[in-house]
SELOKE-504308 format. One record per residue (C-alpha): y negated, x, z negated. Coordinates in steps of 0.001 Angstrom, whole numbers, plus 500000, padded with zeros to 6 digits. Layout:
N
      y      x      z
      Y      X      Z
...
END
This chain:
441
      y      x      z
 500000 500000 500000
 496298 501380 501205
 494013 501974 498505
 490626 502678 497677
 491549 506413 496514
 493142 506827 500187
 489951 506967 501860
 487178 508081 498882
 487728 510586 496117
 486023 510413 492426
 482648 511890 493631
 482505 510362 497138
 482831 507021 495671
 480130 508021 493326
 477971 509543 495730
 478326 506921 497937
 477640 504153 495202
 474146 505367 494242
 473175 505564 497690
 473747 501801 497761
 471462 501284 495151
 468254 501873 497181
 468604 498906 499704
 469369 496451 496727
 466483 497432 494728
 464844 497325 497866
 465675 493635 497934
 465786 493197 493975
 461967 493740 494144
 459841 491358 495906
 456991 493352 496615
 459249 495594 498633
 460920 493024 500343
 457750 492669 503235
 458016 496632 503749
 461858 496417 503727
 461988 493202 505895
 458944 495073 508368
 460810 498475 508290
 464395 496165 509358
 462764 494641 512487
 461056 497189 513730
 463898 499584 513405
 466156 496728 515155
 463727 495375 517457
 462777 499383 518916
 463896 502217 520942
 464386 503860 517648
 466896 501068 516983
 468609 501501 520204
 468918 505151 519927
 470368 505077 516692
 472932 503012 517971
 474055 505342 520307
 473921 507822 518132
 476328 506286 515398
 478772 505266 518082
 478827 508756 519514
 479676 509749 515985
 482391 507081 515730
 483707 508218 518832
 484378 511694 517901
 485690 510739 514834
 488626 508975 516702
 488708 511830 519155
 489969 513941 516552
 492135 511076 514960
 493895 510992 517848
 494119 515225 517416
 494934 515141 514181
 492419 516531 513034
 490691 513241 511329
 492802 511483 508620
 491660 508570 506386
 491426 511184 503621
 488160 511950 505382
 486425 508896 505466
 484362 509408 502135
 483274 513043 504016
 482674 511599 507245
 480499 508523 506287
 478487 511125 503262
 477597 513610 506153
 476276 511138 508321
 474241 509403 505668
 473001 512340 504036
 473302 515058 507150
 472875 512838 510407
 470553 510548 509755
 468220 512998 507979
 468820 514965 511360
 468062 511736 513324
 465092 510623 511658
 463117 513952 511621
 463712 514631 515587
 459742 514038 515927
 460130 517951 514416
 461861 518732 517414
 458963 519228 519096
 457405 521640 516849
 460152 523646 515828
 461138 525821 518474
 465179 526520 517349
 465156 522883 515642
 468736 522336 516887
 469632 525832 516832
 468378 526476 513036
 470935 523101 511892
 473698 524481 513762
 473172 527714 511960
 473150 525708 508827
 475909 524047 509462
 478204 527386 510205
 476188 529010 506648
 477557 530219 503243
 475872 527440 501179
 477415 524407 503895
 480991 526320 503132
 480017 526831 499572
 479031 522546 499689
 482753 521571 501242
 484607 524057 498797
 483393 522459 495662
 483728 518749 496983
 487958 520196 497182
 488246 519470 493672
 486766 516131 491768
 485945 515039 488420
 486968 512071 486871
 484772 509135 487887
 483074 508374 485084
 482378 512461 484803
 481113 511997 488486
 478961 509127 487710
 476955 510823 484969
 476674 514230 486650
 475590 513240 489876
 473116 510851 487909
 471761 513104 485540
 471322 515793 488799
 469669 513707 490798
 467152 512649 488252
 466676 516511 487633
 465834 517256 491046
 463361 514103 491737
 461549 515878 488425
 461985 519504 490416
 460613 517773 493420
 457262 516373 492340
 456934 519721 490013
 456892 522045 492706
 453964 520377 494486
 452244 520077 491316
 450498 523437 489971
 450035 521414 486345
 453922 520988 486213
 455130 524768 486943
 457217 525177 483898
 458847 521906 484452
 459741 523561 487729
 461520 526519 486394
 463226 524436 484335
 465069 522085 486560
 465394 525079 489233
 467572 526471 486180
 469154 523395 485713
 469935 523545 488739
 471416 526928 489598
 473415 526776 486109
 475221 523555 487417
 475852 524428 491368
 476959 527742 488894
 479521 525499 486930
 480701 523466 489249
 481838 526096 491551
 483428 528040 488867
 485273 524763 487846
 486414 524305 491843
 487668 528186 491702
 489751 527672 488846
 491147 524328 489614
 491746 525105 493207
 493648 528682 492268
 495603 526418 489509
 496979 524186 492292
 496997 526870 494824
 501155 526668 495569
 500643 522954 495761
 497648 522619 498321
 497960 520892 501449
 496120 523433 503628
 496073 521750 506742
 493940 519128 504880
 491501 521947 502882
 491196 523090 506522
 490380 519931 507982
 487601 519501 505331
 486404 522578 506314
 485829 522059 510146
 484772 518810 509418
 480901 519367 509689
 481266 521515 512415
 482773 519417 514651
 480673 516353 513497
 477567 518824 514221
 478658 520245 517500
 479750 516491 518702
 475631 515025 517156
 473825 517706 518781
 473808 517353 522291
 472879 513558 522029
 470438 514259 519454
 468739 516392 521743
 469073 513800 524615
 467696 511487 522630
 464486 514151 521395
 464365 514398 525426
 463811 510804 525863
 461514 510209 523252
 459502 513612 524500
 458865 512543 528082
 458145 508755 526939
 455362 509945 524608
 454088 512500 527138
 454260 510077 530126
 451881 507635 527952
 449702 510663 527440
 449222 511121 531250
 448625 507709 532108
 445250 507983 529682
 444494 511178 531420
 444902 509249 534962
 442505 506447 534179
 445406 504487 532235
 447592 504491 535740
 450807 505698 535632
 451044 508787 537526
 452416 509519 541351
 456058 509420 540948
 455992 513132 542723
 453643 514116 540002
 456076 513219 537320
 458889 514671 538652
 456625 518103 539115
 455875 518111 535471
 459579 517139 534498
 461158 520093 536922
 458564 522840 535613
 458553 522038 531512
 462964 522400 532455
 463764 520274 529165
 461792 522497 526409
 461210 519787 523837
 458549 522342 522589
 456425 522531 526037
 456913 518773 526438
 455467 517791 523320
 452751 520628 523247
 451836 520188 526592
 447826 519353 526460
 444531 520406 527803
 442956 520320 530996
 445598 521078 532797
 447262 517697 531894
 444525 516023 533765
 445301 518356 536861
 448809 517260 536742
 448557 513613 535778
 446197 513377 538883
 448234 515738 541016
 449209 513840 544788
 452182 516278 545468
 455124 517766 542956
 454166 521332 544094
 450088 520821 542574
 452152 519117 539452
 454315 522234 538823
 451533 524523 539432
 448944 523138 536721
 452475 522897 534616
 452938 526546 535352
 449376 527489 534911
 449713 526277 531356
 452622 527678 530338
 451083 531079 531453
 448134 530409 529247
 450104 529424 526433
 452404 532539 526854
 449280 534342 527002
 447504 532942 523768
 451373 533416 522149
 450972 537256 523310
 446691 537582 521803
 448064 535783 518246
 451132 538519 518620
 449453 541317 519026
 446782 540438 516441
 449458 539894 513483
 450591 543345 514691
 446935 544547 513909
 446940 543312 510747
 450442 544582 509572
 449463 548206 510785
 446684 548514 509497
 447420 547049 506075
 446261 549472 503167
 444220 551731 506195
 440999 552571 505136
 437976 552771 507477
 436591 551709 510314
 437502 550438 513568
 435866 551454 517269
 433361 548863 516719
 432323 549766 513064
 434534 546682 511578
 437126 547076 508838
 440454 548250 509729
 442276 546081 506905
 441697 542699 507798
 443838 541132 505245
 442705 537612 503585
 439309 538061 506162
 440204 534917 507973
 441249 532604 504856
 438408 533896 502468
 435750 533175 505383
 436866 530081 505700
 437326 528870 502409
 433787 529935 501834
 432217 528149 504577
 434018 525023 503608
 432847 525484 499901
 429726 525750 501577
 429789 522858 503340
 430809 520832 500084
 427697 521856 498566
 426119 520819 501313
 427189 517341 500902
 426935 517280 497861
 423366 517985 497467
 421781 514607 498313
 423598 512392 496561
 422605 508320 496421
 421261 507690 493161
 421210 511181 491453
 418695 513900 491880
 418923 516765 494923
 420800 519764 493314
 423768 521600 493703
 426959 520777 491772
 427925 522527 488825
 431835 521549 488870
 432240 521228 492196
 434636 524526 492874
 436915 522663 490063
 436496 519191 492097
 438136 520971 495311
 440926 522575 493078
 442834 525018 494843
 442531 526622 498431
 445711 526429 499968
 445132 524785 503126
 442737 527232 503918
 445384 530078 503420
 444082 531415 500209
 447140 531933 497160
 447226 530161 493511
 444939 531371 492040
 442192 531470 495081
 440107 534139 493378
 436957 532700 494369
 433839 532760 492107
 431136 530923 491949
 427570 530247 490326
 425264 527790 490159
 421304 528353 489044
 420476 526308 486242
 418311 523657 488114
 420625 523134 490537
 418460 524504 493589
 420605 527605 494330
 424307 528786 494223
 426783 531346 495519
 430297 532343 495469
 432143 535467 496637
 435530 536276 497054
 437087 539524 496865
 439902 540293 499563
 443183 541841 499743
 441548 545185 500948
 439091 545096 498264
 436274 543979 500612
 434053 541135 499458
 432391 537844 501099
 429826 535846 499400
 428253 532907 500742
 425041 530471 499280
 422326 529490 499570
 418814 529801 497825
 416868 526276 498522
 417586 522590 500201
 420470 521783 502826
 420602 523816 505362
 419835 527169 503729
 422599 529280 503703
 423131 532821 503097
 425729 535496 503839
 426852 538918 501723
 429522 541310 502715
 430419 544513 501190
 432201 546592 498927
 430864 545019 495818
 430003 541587 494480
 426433 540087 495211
 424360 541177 492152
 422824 537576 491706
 421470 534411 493883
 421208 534922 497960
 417804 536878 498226
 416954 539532 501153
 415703 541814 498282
 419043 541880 496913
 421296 542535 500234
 422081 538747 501641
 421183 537777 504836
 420645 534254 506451
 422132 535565 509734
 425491 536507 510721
 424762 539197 513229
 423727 541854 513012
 423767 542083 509560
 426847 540593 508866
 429237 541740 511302
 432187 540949 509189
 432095 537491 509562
 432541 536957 512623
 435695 534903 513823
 438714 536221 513274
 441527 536543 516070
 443714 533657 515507
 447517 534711 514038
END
């Protein structure tokens, strides 16, 4: 007689149990039933939908593929349905990054063939008992949701070392508990199934791939075809043009969805496929060649890391943090600036402000950014400076009203608020040849 245990083990059932628990509090909870109910048609109603379909049935069918090689057995249903809940359809849904990453498919095949997947299917080879299961995987998964809002939260670092150690301590246990099971049952192992286990995700992978990326091809071209009707007076383009552009960007989902510019416009509008490949080509050169100016100037910086001196053109040879620090200080400037006039309050600079705009990452600057800043007393003048990797300092500020602003560079902080008597300048160049834009990386 067919039971349960024939097609889940302890921890799949577990696994999969808690994953059920999302959808019905997703229904248990009125005011997410709209955004469940919105999320349901759309997904049904779309291409999405319709693409997901094909993509579960292509997984079905290689499932019975290798049922019918032996190399699927009901054992594996727990695995099989687990990897594409938590593997495929993770895969599927983030194929909009397909586009950006340039070895997207190549980086999860990779994965899949890594230490840590092998090191995932050998501890899932020996189970706890389900009421163990139920209670680990619970108490783990609350751990990491409380590692995953820490670690975007500066505030909550030591909360984030803690669950990381939680963490590592339990993957720790639970693989030496698989090891010593697994070598007590070693004469007793069916290894034709331990093997099966093993190839399981690689096959699944290999067999997901290739319509995964058929399906990132579709969506691709659909998007970019929209894109050239706007750039075509909203007609759809010469069926010769669209074939040019199809034939020259040869299936890179990275081209496709980065193709933009003026040369978009040349294509969209192109008459014959030959014009449509050449203002394809065209920008692929220019992109190669922008690729080769950002190459070369992250090999600048790297050589010349820790060099002291000048360059040819009297500008610092170590370059390091130039780019972030200038523009974190323009954009602190910029607050200030908007800042200054504010409805209802009086025209001065704010105090707090650098603690308002917290911390500089998205302008490339590390935790902590570094950057000081002062404000005069009545509120009428400010600056800030920054010292670099390389030692060299920017300062920025300004001395009076929206739009002053002022500009220091040296080895040394500025000795006090942005006057020419102390060594700012309100011009960029000459003076200030070091702040001129940096060559992008």
């Amino acid at each position: 007689m067919t039971t349960l245990s024939d097609y889940l083990n302890n921890r799949e059932f577990a696994a999969l149990a808690y994953m059920t628990l999302l959808p019905i509090a997703g229904v248990a909870i009125k005011s997410a039933r709209p955004l469940l109910g919105s999320f349901l048609r759309l997904f049904l109603l779309s291409r999405v939908g319709l693409a997901f379909a094909i993509y579960f049935f292509t997984t079905a069918a290689a499932i019975y593929g290798m049922s019918l090689l032996g190399l699927w057995t009901k054992s594996l249903t727990g695995s099989s349905v687990l990897w594409f809940l938590s593997v495929g359809v993770v895969w599927f849904f983030n194929l909009t990054e397909a586009g950006k990453e340039p070895n997207f498919f190549k980086q999860r095949l990779i994965a899949t063939l890594g230490v840590s997947a092998a090191l995932e299917v050998f501890v899932g080879l020996v189970v706890l008992p389900l009421w163990a299961e139920f209670a680990v995987q619970g108490l783990l998964g609350l751990v990491v949701l409380v590692n995953s809002v820490a670690m975007v939260d500066s505030a909550l670092r030591s909360a984030a070392r803690l669950t990381a150690w939680i963490l590592t301590l339990a993957g720790i246990s639970l693989f030496l508990y698989t090891l010593i099971e697994f070598a007590r049952a070693w004469r007793t192992q069916n290894w034709f199934d331990v093997l099966n286990q093993f190839l399981l995700p690689v096959w699944l992978t290999a067999a997901g791939i290739p319509v995964l990326f058929l399906i990132a091809l579709g969506m691709g071209y659909g998007s970019l075809f929209k894109h050239l009707s706007f750039w075509n007076d909203w007609r759809r383009p010469r069926l010769r043009a669209l074939m040019g552009i199809v034939v020259e960007l040869r299936g890179a989902l990275t081209h496709i969805s980065q193709f933009r510019g003026p040369s978009v416009s040349t294509a969209a509008r192109a008459v014959t496929l030959k014009a449509a490949r050449q203002a394809v080509a065209e920008w692929k050169e220019s992109r190669a060649d922008d690729a080769s100016r950002r190459a070369e100037a992250r090999r600048r910086l790297e050589e010349n890391a820790g060099v002291a001196g000048k360059d040819d053109q009297g500008l610092q040879l170590d370059r390091r943090e130039f780019d972030s620090t200038k523009s974190a200080l323009r954009w602190l400037a910029t607050c200030h600036m908007g800042w200054y006039r504010r409805e209802g309050e009086r025209d001065a600079y704010r105090m707090d402000l650098l603690t308002i705009l917290g911390d500089f990452a998205q302008r490339g600057l590390p935790e902590p950014h570094g950057i000081v800043t002062k404000v005069r007393k009545d509120g009428q003048a400010w600056y800030a400076h920054r010292t670099t990797a390389s030692g060299f300092v920017f300062g920025i500020g300004a001395n009076g009203p929206p739009p002053s602003l002022w500009y220091w560079q040296g080895h040394r902080p500025p000795p006090g608020f942005p006057s020419k008597r102390s060594g700012w300048s309100p011009d960029l160049e000459p003076p200030n040849p070091e702040w001129k834009e940096e060559d992008p990386v």
